[in-house]
N, C-alpha and C positions, 0 to 999 in steps of 0.2 A: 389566606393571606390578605391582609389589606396594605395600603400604599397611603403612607405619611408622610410630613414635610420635614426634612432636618436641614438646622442651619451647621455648616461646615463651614470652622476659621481654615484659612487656604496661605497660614504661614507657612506653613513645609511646600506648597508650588512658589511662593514667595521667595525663599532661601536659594529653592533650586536656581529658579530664576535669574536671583541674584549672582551667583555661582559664588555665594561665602557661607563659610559656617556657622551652624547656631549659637556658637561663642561672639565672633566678630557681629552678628548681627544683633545680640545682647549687648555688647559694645556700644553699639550706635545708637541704638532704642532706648540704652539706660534703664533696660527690663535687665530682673534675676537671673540668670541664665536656666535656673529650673523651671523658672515661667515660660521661657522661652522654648525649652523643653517639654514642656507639660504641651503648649499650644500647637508645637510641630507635631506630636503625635498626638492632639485633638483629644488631650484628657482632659479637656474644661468642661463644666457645667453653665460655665458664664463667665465674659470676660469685660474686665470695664472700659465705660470709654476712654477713660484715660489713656490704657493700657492703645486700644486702635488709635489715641490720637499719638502719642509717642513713635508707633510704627508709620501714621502717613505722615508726619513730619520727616521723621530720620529718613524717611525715602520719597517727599518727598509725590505720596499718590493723593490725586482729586481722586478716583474711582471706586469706592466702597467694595465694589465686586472684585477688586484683588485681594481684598483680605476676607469677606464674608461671601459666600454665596449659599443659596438654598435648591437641596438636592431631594427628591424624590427617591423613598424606600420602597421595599416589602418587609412589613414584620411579619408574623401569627399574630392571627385574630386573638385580642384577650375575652377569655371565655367568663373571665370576672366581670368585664366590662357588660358585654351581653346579657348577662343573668340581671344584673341592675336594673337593664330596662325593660325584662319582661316583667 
């Protein structure tokens, strides 16, 4: 196993937080509600900044660390990756 860095959007503690639903908060943000959907259960690949300036506007956050933060994994070693560099 090694240990990599993942960035995780932290809309779904967002919502919690908020104590409204992913619709109502779609409302506010003037996101899709699928987007807003996709990003609470963190099926992005990437997300624009537009997209983060919409959400700290409507809410209204200075602090990047409520919507992004960076978490420390374990995946398996890729055994493809290794072979390259012997």
């Amino acid at each position: 196993m090694k240990k990599v860095k993942k960035v995780e959007i932290r809309v779904a503690d967002l919502i919690r937080e908020l104590n409204i639903t992913q619709f109502a908060f779609a409302n506010k943000t003037k996101l899709r509600p699928n987007a807003v959907s996709n990003l609470t259960r963190g099926y992005v690949d990437r997300i624009s900044i537009e997209h983060l300036e919409k959400i700290a506007t409507a809410f209204n956050i200075d602090d990047m660390n409520k919507l992004i933060s960076i978490v420390e994994i374990e995946v398996p070693d890729d055994e493809k990756e290794d072979e390259k560099k012997a």
